[in-house]
N, C-alpha and C positions, 0 to 999 in steps of 0.2 A: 504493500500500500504506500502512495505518495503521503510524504509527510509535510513537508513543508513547499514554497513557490521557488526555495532554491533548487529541487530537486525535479520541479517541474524543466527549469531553465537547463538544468542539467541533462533532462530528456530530450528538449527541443536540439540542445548544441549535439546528439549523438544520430537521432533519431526523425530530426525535420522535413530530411531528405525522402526516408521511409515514408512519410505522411504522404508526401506528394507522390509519390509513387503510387500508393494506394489510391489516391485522389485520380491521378490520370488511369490507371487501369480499372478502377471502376466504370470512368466515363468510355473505355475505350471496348470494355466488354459488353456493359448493362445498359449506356446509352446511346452511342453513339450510331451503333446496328441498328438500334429502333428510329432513329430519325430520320423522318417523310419516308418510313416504310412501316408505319405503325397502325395493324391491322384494328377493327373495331371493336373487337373482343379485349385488346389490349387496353383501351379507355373508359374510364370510370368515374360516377359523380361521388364526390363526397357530400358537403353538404347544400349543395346550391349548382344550378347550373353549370355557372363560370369558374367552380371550384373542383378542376378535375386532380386524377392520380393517373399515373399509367405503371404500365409493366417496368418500363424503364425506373420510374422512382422506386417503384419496390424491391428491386433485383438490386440496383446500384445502393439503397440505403441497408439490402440485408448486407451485402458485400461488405461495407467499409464497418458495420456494426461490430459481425466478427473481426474483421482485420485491424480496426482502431483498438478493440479492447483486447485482444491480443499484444497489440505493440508497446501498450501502457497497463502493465497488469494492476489490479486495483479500479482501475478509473469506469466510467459507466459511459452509456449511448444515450442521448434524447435525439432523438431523429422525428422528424416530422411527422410520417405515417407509423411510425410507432405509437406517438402519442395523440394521434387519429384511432389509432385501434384502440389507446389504454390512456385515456387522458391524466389518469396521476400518474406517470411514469414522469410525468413532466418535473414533479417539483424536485427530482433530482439535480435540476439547474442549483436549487440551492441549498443541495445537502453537502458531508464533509468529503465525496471522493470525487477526485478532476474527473470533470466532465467533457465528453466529445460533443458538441452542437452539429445537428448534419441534416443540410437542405438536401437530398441526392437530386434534384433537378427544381431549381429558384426561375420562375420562369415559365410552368409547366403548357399551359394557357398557349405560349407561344412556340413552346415546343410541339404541342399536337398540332399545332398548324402549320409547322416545318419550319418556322422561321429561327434564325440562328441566336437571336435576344434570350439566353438563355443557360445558368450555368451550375457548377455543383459549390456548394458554401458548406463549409469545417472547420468547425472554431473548439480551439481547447481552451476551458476556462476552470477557475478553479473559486469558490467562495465569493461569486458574482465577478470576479476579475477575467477579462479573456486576456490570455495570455500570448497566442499564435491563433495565424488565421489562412484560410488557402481558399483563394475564388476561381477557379477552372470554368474558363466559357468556350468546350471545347470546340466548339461549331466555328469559334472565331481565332485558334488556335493562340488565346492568350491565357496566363495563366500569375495571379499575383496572389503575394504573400506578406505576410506582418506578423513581427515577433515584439513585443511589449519592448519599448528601451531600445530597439533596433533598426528599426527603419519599416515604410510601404515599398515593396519592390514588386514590377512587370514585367516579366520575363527579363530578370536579372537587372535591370535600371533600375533606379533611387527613384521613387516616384513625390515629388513636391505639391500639392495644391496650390498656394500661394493663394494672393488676396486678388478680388475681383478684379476687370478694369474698370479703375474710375468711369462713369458716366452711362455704363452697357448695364442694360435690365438686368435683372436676377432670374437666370434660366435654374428652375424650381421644380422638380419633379415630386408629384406631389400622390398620395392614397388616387388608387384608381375608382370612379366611381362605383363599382359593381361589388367594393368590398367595405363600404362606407355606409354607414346610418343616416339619417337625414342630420340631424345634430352635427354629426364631422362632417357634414357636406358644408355645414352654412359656415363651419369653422374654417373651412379651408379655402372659402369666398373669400376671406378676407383676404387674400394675396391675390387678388384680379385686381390690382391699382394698378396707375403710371409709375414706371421702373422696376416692374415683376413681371417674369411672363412664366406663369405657373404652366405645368400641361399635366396630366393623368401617367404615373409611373409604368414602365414593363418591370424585369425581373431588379427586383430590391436591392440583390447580389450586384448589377451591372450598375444600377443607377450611383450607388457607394460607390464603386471602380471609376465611375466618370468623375464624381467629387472630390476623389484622389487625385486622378490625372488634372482638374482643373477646366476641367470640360462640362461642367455643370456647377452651378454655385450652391446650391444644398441642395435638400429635400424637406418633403412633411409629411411625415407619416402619421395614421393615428390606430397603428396596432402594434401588439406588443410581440409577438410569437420572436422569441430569441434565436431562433435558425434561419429567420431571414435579415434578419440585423445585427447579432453578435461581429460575426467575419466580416463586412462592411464596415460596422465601426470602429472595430480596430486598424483596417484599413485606411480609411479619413483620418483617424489620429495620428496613428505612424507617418500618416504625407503630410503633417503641419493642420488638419482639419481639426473642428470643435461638434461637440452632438450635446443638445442643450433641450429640455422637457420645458413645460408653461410653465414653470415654477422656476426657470434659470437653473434647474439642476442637470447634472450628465444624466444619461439616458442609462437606467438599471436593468441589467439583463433578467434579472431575479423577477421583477415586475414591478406594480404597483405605483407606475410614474403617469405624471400629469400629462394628457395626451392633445394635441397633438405634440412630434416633439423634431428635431431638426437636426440634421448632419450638414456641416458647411465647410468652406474649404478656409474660412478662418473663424479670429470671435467677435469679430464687429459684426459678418453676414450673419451670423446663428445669432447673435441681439438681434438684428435687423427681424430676421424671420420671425424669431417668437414675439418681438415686438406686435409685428403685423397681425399675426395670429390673435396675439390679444386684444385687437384693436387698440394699441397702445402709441403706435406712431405711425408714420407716413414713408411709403417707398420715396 
């Protein structure tokens, strides 16, 4: 059993590589065979229409389940259909053994419809801390990583966010409506001003990867599910980002944070955002 977060860091420096490994051979066995060759039998609703699962997330999150806990013994899985099938499986997020966080397909929406917006999210976290993170969007052959204290890197570059350009709107990708209440819908109107130009998110995993790279100035999300956020926000933060809740606080993987809540590529935009959110200032 892992004892401490130094023993974590001591995992990652022997064993990082092994993660990615398993990360790309998941995607290269379980998913990538199924995309835009994905028979009808293979797709499934969970609880809503626009809330599918496929063969591919199942195969690709049993894979990495045995194979993550395997490579960290002690540690546990919350994987997203997992905790579809067993919803307290969940609150392992915040008991005492390092946890694996696993989206095996972030994205799924757009994967049944072939398109490449679409990736696998692994986040090791330990007492609400992520620690390392791996985003695989293999359809677009990129693949980045974040280790706490070390940096956001894309296929091996130092990835920097850095601060907007002066004058240029706030491209904000924002909760898509089809997973939104009415209440976060009128919440997230609040960023349709002059010098916002909000739009409806694809996969959670990519839109983080663009906030890194600087290619998008935040998000707004108002859901909590820690396997589509963990590994993204470790990623904003290792490239110089901020991720701020309606209350000014970081974003708690464990839960129970003020929603909606904002990943940015510094912390003047993440004010900016929850400002607006709160109807508190002006783009």
């Amino acid at each position: 059993m892992i004892e401490d977060n130094g023993t974590i860091d001591e995992f990652l420096a022997r064993h990082a590589d092994e993660v990615e490994g398993a990360v790309r051979k998941a995607a290269a066995q379980e998913i990538m065979p199924r995309w835009r060759r994905l028979a009808a039998h293979e797709v499934d609703q969970k609880s809503a229409p626009h809330d599918l699962v496929t063969d591919a997330d199942r195969l690709a999150e049993r894979y990495l389940t045995e194979t993550l806990a395997a490579l960290l013994p002690g540690s546990v899985v919350v994987g997203e259909e997992a905790v579809h099938a067993n919803p307290a499986s969940y609150e392992a997020i915040s008991g005492e053994a390092p946890v694996w966080i696993v989206d095996p397909v972030d994205g799924t929406r757009q994967f049944v419809h072939g398109e490449s917006d679409f990736c696998t999210l692994v986040a090791l976290a330990r007492h609400g801390v992520v620690h390392a993170s791996w985003t695989f969007a293999a359809a677009r052959g990129q693949f980045a990583t974040a280790v706490r204290g070390k940096g956001a890197f894309l296929d091996g570059e130092r990835l920097y966010a850095g601060p907007p350009e002066p004058g240029r709107d706030l491209r904000i990708a924002t909760s898509h409506p089809d997973f939104t209440t009415d209440e976060q819908k009128h919440a997230l109107r609040a960023l349709d001003v002059p010098g916002a130009a909000p739009r409806p998110c694809g996969s959670a995993g990519l839109e983080y990867l663009a906030v890194a790279r600087g290619e998008l100035e935040a998000t707004a999300f108002s859901w909590e599910a820690a396997w589509d956020h963990a590994a993204g926000l470790l990623l904003v933060e290792e490239a110089g980002g901020v991720h701020l809740t309606a209350t000014g606080e970081p974003f708690r993987i464990t839960g129970g944070n003020e929603l909606p809540f904002t990943a940015a590529r510094d912390a003047a935009t993440a004010r900016r955002v929850v400002g607006l959110l709160a109807g508190g200032v002006t783009a």
